[in-house]
ZAVO-754472 format. One line per field, with one value per residue (C-alpha): residue number from 1; residue in three letters; x, y negated, z negated. Coordinates in Angstrom, 1 decimal. Each point is the difference from the previous one (the first is absolute). Layout:
residues N
tiba <- [NUM / ...]
timi <- [ALA / ...]
X <- [X / ...]
Y <- [Y / ...]
Z <- [Z / ...]
//
This chain:
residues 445
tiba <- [1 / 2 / 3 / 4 / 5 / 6 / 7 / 8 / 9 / 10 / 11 / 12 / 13 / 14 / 15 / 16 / 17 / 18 / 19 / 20 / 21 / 22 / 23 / 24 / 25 / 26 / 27 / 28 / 29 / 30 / 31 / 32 / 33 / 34 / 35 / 36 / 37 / 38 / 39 / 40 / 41 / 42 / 43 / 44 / 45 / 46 / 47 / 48 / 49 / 50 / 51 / 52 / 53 / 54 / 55 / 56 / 57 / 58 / 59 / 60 / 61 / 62 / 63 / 64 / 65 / 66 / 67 / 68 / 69 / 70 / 71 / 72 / 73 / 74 / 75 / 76 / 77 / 78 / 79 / 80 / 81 / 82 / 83 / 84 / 85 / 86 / 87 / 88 / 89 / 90 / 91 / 92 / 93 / 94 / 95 / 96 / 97 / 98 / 99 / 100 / 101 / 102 / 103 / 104 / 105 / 106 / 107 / 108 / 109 / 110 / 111 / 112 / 113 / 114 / 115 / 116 / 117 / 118 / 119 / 120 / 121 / 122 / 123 / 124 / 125 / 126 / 127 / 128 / 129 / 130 / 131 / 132 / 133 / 134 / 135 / 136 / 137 / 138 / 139 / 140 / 141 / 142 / 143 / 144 / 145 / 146 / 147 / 148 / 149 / 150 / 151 / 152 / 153 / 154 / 155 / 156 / 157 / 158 / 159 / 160 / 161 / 162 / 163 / 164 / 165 / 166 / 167 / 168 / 169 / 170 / 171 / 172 / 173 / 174 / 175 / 176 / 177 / 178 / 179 / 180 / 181 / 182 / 183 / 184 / 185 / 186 / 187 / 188 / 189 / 190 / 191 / 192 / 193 / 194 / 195 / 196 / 197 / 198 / 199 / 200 / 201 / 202 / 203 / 204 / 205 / 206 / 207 / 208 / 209 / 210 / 211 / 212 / 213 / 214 / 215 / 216 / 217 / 218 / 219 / 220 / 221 / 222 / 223 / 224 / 225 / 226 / 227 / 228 / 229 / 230 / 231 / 232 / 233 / 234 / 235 / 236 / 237 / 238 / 239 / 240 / 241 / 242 / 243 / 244 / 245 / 246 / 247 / 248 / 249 / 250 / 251 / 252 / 253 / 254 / 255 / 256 / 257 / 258 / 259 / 260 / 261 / 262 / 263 / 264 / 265 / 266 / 267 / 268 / 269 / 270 / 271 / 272 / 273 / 274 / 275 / 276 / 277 / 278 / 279 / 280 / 281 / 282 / 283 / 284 / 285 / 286 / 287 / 288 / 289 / 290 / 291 / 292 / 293 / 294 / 295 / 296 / 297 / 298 / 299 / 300 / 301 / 302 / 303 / 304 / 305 / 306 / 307 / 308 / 309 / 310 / 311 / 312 / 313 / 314 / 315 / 316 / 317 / 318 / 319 / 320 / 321 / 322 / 323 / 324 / 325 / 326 / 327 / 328 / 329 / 330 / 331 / 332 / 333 / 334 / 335 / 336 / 337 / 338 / 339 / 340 / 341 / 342 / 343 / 344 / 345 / 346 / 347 / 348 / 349 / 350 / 351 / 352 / 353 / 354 / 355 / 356 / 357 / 358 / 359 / 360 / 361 / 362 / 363 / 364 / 365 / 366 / 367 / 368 / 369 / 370 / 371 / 372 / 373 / 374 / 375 / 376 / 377 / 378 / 379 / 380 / 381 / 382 / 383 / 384 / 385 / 386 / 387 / 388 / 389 / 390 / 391 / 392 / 393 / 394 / 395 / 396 / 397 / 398 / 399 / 400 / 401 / 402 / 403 / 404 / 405 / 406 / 407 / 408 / 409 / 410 / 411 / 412 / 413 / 414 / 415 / 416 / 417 / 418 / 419 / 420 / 421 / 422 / 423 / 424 / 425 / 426 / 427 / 428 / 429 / 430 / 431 / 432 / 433 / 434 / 435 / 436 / 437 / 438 / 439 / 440 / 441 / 442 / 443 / 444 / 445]
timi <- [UNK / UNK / UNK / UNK / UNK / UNK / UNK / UNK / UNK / UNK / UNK / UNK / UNK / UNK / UNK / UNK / UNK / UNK / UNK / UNK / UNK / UNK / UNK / UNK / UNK / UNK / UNK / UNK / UNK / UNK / UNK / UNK / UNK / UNK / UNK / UNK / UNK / UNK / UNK / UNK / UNK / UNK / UNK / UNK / UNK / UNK / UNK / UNK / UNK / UNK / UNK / UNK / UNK / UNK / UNK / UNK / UNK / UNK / UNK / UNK / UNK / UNK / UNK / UNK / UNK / UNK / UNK / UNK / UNK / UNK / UNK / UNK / UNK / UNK / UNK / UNK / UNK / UNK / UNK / UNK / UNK / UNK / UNK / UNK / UNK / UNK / UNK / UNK / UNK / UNK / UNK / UNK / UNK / UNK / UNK / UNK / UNK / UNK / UNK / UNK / UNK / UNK / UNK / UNK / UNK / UNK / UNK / UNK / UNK / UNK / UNK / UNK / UNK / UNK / UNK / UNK / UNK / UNK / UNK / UNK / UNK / UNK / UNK / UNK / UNK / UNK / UNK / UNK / UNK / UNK / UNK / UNK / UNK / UNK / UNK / UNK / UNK / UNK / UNK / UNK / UNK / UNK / UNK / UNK / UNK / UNK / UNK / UNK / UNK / UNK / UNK / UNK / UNK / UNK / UNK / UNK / UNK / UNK / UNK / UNK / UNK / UNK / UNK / UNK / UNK / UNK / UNK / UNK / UNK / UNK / UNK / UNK / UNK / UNK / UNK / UNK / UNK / UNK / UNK / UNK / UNK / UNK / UNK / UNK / UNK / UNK / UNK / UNK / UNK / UNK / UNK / UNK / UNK / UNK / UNK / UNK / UNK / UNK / UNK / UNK / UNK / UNK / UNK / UNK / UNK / UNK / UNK / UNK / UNK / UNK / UNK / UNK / UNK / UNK / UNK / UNK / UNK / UNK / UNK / UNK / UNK / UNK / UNK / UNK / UNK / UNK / UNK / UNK / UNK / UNK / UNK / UNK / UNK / UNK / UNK / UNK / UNK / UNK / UNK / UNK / UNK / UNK / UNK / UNK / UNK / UNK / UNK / UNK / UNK / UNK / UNK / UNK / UNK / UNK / UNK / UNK / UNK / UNK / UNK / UNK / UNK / UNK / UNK / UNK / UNK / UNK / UNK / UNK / UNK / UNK / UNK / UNK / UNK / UNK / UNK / UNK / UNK / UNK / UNK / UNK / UNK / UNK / UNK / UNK / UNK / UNK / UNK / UNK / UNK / UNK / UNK / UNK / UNK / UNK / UNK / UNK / UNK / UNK / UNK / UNK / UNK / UNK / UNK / UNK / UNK / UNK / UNK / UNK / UNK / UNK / UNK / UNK / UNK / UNK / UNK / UNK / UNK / UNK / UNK / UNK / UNK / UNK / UNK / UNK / UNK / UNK / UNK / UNK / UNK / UNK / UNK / UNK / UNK / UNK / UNK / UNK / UNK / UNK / UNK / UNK / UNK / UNK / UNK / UNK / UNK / UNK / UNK / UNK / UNK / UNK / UNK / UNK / UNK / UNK / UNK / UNK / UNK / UNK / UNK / UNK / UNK / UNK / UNK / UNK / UNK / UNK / UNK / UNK / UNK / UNK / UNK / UNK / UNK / UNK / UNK / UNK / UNK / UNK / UNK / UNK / UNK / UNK / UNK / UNK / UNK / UNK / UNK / UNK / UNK / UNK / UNK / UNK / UNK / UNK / UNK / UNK / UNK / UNK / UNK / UNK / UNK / UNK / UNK / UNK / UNK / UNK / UNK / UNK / UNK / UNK / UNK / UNK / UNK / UNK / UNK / UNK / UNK / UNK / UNK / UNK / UNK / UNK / UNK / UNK / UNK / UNK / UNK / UNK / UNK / UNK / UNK / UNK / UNK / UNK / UNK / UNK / UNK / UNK / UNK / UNK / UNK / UNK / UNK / UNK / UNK]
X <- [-9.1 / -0.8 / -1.6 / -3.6 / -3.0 / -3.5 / -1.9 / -2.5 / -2.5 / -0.1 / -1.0 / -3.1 / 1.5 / 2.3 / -1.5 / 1.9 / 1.8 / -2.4 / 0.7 / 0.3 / 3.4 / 1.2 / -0.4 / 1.0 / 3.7 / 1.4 / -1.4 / 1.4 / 0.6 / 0.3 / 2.4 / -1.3 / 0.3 / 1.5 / 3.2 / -0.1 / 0.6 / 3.9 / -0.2 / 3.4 / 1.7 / 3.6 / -0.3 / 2.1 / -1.7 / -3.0 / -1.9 / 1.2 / 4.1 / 0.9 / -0.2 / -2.6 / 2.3 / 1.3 / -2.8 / -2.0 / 2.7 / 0.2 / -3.0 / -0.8 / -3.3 / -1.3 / -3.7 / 2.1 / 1.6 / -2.1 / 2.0 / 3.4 / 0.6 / -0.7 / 3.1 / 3.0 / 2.8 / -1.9 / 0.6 / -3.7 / -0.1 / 3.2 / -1.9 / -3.0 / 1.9 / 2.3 / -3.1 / -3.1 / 1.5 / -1.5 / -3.7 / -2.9 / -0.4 / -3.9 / 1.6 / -0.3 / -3.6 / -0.5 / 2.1 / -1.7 / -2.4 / -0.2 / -0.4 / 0.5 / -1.9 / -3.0 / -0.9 / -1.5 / 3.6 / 1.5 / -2.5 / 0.3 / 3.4 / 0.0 / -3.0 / 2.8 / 2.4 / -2.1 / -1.5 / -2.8 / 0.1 / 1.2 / 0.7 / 0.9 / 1.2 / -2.5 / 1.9 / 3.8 / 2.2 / 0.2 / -3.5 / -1.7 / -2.7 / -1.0 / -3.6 / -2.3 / 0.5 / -1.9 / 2.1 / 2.9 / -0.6 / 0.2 / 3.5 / -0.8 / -0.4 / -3.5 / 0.7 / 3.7 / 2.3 / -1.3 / -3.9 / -1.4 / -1.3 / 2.9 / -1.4 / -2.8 / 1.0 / 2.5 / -3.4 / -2.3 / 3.0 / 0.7 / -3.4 / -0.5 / 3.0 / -1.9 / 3.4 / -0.8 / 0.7 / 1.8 / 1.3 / 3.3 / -0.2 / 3.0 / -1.9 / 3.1 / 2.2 / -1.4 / 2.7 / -2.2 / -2.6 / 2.6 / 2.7 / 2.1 / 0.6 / 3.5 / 1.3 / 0.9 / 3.6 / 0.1 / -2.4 / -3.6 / -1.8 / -2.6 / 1.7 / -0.2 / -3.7 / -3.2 / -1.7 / -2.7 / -3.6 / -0.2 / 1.6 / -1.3 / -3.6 / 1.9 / 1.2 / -3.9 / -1.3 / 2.2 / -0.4 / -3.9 / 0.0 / 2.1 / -2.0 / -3.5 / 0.8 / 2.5 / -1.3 / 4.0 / 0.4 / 3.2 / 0.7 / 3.5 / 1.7 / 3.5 / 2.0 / -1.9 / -3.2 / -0.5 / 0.0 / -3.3 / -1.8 / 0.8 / -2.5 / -3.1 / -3.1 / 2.4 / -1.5 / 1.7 / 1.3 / 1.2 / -2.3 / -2.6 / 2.1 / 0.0 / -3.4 / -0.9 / 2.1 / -1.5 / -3.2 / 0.5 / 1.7 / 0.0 / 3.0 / 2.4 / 3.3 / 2.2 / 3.9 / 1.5 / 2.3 / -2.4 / 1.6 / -1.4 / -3.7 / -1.3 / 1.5 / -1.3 / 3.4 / 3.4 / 2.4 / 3.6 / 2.2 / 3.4 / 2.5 / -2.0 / -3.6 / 1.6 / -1.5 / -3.8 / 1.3 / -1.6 / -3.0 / -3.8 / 0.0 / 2.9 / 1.0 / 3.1 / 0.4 / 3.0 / 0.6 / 1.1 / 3.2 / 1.2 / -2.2 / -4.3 / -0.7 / 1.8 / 3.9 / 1.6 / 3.4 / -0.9 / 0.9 / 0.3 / 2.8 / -2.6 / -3.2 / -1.1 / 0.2 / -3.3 / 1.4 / 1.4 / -3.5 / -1.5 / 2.6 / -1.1 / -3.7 / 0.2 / 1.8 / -2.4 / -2.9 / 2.2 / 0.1 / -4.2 / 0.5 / -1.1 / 2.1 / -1.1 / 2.3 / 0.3 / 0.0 / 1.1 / -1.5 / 1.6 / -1.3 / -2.0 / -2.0 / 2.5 / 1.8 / 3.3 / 1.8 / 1.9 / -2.6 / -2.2 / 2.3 / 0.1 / -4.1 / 0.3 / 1.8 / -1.9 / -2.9 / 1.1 / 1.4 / -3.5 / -2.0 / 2.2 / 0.3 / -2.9 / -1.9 / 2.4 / 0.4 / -3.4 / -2.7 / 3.3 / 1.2 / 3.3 / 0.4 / -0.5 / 2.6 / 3.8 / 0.8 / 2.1 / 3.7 / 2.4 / 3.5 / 2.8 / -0.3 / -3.5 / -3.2 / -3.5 / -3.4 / -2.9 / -4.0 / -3.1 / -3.6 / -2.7 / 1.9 / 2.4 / 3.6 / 2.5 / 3.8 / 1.3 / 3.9 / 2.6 / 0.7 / 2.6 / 0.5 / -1.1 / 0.0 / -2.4 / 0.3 / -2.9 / -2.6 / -3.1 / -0.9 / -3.6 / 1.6 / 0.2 / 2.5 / -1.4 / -2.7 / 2.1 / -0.9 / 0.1 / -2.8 / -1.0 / -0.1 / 3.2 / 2.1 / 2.9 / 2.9 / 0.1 / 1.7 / -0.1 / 2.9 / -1.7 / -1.3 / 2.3 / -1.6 / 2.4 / -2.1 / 1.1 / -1.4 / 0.5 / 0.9 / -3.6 / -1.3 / 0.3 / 2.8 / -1.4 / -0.6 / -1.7 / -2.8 / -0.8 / -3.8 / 0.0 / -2.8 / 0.0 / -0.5]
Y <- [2.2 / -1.3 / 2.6 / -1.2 / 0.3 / 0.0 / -3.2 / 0.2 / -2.5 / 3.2 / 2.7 / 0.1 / 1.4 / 2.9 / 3.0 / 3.8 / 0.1 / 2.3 / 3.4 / -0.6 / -1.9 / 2.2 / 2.7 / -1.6 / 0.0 / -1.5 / -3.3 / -1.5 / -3.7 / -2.1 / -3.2 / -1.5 / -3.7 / -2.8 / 0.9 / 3.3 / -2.4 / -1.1 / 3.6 / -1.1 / 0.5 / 1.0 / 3.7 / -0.8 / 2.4 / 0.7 / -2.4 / 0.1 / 1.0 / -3.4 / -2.8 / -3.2 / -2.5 / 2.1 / 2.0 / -3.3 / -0.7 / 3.3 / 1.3 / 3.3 / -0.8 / -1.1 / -0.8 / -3.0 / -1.1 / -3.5 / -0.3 / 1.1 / -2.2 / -3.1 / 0.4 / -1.6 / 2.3 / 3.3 / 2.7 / -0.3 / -3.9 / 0.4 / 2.8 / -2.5 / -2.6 / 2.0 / 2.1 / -2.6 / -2.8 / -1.3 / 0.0 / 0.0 / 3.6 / -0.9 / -0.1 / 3.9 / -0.1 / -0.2 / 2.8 / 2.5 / 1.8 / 3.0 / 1.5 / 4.0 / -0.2 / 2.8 / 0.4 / 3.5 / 1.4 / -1.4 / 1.5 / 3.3 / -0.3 / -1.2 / 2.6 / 2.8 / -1.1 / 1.4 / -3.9 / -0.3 / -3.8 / -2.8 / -3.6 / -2.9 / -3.5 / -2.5 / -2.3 / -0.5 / -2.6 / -1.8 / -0.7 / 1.4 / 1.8 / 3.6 / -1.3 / -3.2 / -1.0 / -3.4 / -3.4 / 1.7 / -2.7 / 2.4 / 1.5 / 3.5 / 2.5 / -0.2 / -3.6 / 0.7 / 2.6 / 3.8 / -2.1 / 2.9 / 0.9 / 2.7 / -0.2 / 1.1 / 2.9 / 1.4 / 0.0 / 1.8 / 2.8 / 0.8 / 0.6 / 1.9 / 2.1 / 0.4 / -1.7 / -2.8 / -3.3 / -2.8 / -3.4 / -1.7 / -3.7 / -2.3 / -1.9 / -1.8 / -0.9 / -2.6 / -1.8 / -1.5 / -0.8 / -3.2 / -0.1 / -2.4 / 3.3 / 0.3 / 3.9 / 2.2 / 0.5 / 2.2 / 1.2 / -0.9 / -2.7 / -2.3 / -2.6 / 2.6 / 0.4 / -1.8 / -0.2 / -2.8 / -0.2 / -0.2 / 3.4 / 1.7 / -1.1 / 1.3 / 3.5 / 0.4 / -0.5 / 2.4 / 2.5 / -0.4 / 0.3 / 2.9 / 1.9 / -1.5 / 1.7 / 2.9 / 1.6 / 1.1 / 2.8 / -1.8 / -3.8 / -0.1 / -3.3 / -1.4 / -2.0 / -1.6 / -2.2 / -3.7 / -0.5 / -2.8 / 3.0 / 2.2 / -1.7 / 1.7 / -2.9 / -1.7 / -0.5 / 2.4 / 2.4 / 3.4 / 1.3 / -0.5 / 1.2 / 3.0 / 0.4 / -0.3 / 2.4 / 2.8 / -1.0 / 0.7 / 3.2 / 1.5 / 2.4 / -2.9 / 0.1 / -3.6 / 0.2 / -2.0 / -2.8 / -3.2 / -0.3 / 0.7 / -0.3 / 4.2 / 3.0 / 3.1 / 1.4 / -1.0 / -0.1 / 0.5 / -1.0 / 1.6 / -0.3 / -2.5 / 0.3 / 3.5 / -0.9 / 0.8 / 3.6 / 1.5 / -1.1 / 0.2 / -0.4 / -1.0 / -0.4 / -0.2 / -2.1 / -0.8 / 1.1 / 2.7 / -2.2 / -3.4 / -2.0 / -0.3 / -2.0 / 2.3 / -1.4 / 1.2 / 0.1 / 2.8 / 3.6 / 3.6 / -1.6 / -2.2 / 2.3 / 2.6 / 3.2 / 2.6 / 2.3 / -3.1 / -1.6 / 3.6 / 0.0 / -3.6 / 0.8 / 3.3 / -1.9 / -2.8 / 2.5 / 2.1 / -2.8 / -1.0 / -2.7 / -0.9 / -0.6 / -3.4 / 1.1 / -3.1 / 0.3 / -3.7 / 0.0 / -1.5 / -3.1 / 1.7 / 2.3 / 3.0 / 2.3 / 0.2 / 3.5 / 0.3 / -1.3 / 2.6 / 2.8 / -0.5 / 0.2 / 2.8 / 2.2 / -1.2 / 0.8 / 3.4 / 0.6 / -1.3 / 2.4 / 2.8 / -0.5 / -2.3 / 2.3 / -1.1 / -3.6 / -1.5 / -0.3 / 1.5 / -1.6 / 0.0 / 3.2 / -1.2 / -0.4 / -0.3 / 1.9 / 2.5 / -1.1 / 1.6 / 0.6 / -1.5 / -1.0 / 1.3 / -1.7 / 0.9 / -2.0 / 1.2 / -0.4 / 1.7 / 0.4 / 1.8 / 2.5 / 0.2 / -1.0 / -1.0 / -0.3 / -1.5 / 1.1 / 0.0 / 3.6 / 2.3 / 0.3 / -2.4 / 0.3 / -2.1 / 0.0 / -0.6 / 1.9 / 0.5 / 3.6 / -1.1 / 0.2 / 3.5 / 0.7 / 3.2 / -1.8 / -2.2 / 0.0 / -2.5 / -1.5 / 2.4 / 2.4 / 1.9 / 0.5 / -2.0 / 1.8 / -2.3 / 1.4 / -0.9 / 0.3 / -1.5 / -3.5 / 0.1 / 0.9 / 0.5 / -0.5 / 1.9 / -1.6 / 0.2 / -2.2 / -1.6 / -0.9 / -4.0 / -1.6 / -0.8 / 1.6 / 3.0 / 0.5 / 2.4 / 1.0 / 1.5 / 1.1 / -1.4 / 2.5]
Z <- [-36.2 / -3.4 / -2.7 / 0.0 / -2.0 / 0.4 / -1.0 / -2.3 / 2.6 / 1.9 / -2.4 / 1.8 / 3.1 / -1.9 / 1.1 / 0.4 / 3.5 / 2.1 / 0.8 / 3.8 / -0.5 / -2.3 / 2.8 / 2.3 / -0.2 / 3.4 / 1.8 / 3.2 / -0.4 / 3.3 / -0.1 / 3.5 / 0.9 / 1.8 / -1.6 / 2.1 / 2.9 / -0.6 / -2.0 / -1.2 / -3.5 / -1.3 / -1.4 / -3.1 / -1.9 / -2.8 / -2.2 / -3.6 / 1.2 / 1.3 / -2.5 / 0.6 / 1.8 / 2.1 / 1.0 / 1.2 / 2.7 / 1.0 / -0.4 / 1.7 / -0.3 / 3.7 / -1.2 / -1.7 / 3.0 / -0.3 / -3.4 / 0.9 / 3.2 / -2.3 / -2.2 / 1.5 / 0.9 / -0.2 / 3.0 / 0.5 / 0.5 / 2.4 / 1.9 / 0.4 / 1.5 / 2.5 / 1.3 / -0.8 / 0.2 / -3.3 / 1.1 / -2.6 / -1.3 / 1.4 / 3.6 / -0.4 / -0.9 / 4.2 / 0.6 / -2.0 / 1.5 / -1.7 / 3.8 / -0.9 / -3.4 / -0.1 / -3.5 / 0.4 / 1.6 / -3.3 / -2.5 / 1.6 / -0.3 / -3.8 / -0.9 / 1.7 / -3.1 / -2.7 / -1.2 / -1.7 / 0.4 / 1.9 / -0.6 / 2.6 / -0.8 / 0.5 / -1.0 / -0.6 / -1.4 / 3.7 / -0.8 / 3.6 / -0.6 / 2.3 / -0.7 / 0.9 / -3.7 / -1.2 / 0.1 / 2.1 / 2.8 / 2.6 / -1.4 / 0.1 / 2.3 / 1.2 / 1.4 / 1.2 / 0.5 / 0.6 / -0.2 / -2.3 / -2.8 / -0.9 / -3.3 / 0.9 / 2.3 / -2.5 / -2.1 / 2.7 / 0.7 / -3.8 / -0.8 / 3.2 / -1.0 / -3.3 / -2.0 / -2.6 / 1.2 / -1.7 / 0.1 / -0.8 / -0.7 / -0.7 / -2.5 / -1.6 / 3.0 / 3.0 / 1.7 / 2.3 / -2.3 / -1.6 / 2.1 / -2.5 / -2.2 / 1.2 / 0.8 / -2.8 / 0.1 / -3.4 / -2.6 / 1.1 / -2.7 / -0.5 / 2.3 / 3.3 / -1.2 / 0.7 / -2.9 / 0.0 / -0.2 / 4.5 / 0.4 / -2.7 / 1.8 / 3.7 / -1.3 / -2.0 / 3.4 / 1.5 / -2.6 / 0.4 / 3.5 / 0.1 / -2.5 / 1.7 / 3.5 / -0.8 / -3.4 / -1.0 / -2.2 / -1.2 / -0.4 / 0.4 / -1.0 / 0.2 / -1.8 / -2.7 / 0.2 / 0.2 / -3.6 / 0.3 / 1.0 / -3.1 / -2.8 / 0.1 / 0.1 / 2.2 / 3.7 / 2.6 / -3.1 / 0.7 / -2.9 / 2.3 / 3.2 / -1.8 / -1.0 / 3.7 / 0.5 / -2.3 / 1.1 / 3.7 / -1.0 / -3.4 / 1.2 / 0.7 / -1.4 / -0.6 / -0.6 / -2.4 / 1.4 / -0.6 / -3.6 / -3.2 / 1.4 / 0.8 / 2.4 / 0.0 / 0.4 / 0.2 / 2.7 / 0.9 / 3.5 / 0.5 / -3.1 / -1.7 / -2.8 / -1.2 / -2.9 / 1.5 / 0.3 / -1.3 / -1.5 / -0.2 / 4.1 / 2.0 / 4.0 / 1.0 / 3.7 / 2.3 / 3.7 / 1.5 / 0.8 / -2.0 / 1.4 / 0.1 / 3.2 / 3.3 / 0.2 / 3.3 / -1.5 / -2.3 / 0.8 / -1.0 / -2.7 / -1.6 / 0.4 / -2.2 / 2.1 / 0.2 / -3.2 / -2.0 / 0.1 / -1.6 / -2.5 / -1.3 / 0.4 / -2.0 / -2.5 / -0.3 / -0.4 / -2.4 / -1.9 / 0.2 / 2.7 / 3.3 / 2.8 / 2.4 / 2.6 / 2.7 / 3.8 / 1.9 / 3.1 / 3.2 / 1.2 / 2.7 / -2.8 / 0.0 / -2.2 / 0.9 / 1.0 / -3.5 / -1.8 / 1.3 / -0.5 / -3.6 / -0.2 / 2.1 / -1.6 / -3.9 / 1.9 / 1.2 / -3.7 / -1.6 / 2.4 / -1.7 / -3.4 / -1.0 / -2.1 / -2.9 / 0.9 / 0.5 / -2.9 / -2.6 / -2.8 / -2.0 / -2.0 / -3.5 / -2.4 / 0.8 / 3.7 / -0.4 / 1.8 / 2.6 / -1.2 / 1.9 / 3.3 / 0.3 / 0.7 / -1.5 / -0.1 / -1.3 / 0.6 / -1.8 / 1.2 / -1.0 / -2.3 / 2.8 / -0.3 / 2.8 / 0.3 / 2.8 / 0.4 / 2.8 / 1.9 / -1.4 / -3.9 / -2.0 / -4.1 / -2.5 / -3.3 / -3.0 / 1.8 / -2.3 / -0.9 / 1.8 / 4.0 / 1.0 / 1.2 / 1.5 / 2.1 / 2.0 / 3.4 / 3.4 / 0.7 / 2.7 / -3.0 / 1.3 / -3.4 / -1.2 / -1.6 / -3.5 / -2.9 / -3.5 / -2.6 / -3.2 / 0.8 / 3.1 / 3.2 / 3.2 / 3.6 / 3.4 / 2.7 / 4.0 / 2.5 / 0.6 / 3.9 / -1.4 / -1.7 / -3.2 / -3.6 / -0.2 / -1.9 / -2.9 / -1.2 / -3.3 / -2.2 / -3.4 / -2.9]
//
């Protein structure tokens, strides 16, 4: 991702980043389509550790398995063949039915992680959309497929759940919109991109629709825009996208991959976008294994296990991000067993220790840091600070004078042994019930 910056055509839209996101801390995204059909990918590894060319052939990504199977040679193209015989990709559009999908079941079990908001593709690169979205031709899932609005149902259950609700869009990347754009094979550019005047006018309708029906607290675009759309005074311009948006719902939040038009915060995915962190507001996305959209050939060696996943979000938070943690569900509508372990267990670790993860910021100025091996992040609320270390001994050095040591307690209130030695302080902690730091309360002076 390229460093952007905020277009002056926009200023009108620049507003500060609403408290509720801020707060928030942890979404669940939802990578669900007719990729999650073939659910098929090579598990080579994360985004941002295997360079461009490579990556595209062996992409671990399976919500990209409409891309993959179209460059000669690849594993995934060879895979297609020997078990689909070559058929259209849109062959699988009669075979997904979506047949265990209960949108309630999921929410309960994404509301049980801790999230405070949720966000479903409505749209990925493949093109299909999870909605009855204008000028589709009946290539969406209302007409064909699972014939629903799962759009709409995620919608219904998430505000039922009382999470906010958000959209992802691939705005940038069609590839069934022109199918003369040939497959990206390495760095994506402006020849794997429609760019004209007739798709800008296709994603404004999209964008319109999905904001007329659903009322998203996020707008959550992919990929760049179509760059026709981008002029404001231009017909179908995301200027006015977005002032649709605000309008609907004042507390909406955009993310900032449509270029150097407006985000209200930035975003990072895997290794890549570091940069972002951190900044005024940042997310950080990727899936709890390498890949978005469910891939049956991922395991336990590929997933992120129940206390890896805390580990990351603590950091994230330590660090004033949120965490857009994604869930692919099966083809039928399901989580799968590993995939569900890992919320489980965040949930279970949420319930526990949330007091000094939701609604906290960083700790201002530089954190202090563990020596050695050790591991230390930090969080502040309300005149409230928290360190979150591993059990046993850990020591951190460049503790301001202002944490007392004295008052260091669990969250339950039961006291922590914490002693200082100057600006040094030195933590004893137990073996907690769940693997996962421990957290410290202290008073500031």
């Amino acid at each position: 991702m390229k460093d952007l910056t905020r277009s002056p055509d926009y200023a009108e839209l620049v507003h500060p980043t609403p408290d509720w996101f801020h707060d928030a801390k942890l979404g669940i995204f939802i990578h669900w389509g007719l990729y999650s059909t073939p659910a098929w990918a090579e598990p080579t590894g994360e985004l941002g550790t295997i360079e461009p060319r490579t990556w595209m052939a062996h992409n671990p990504y399976a919500e990209w398995y409409y891309n993959t199977i179209r460059i000669p040679g690849s594993p995934a193209a060879q895979h297609h063949q020997e078990v689909y015989g070559g058929r259209p990709y849109d062959d699988f559009l009669e075979e997904w039915t979506a047949e265990s999908f209960d949108a309630d079941a999921l929410l309960a079990a994404i509301k049980a992680t801790g999230a405070r908001y949720v966000v479903p593709t409505t749209k990925h690169h493949d093109g299909v959309t999870l909605w009855d979205a204008p000028d589709t031709n009946g290539r969406n899932t209302v007409a064909r497929g699972p014939r629903r609005d799962l759009i709409g149902e995620l919608a219904t259950a998430t505000r039922a759940a009382g999470l906010r609700f958000g959209v992802y869009y691939s705005g940038g990347l069609d590839w069934n919109f022109d199918r003369s754009i040939p497959a990206i094979d390495d760095d994506i550019d402006d020849a794997h991109r429609p760019l004209g005047a007739d798709y800008a006018e296709y994603a404004y309708r999209h964008g319109i629709d999905l904001i007329d029906r659903y009322r998203p607290d996020i707008f959550w675009n992919d990929i760049e825009w179509p760059d026709a759309g981008k002029a404001p005074g231009t017909a179908y311009s995301l200027l006015d996208l977005y002032r649709r948006l605000y309008a609907a719902n004042p507390e909406a939040v955009a993310n900032d991959r449509q270029g150097d038009t407006h985000w209200d915060y930035r975003t990072g995915e895997y290794e890549i976008a570091a940069q972002n962190e951190p900044g005024e507001a940042w997310e950080q996305c990727r899936g709890i294994g390498y890949s978005f959209g469910y891939n049956q050939l991922e395991d336990e060696r590929q997933l992120l296990s129940g206390p890896d996943a805390v580990r990351m979000f603590v950091d994230v938070v330590s660090r004033g991000g949120n965490l857009l943690l994604n869930i692919g569900p099966t083809a039928a509508g399901l989580i799968s067993e590993l995939q569900q372990r890992t919320l489980t267990h965040l949930g279970d670790w949420n319930a526990a220790n949330g007091e000094a993860i939701f609604g906290s910021r960083m700790l201002s100025g530089d954190a202090p840091r563990a020596t050695g091996d050790g591991w230390v992040r930090w969080t502040a609320q309300d005149g409230t600070v928290y360190a979150f270390v591993e059990p046993g001994t850990t020591t951190v050095e460049g503790v301001d004078d202002a944490i007392d040591a004295g008052s260091a307690t669990a969250l339950d209130g039961t006291p922590v042994t914490v002693a200082r030695d100057g600006a040094t302080l030195t933590f004893e902690t137990g073996t907690p019930a769940l693997d996962g730091p421990v957290a410290v309360k202290f008073s500031a002076r």
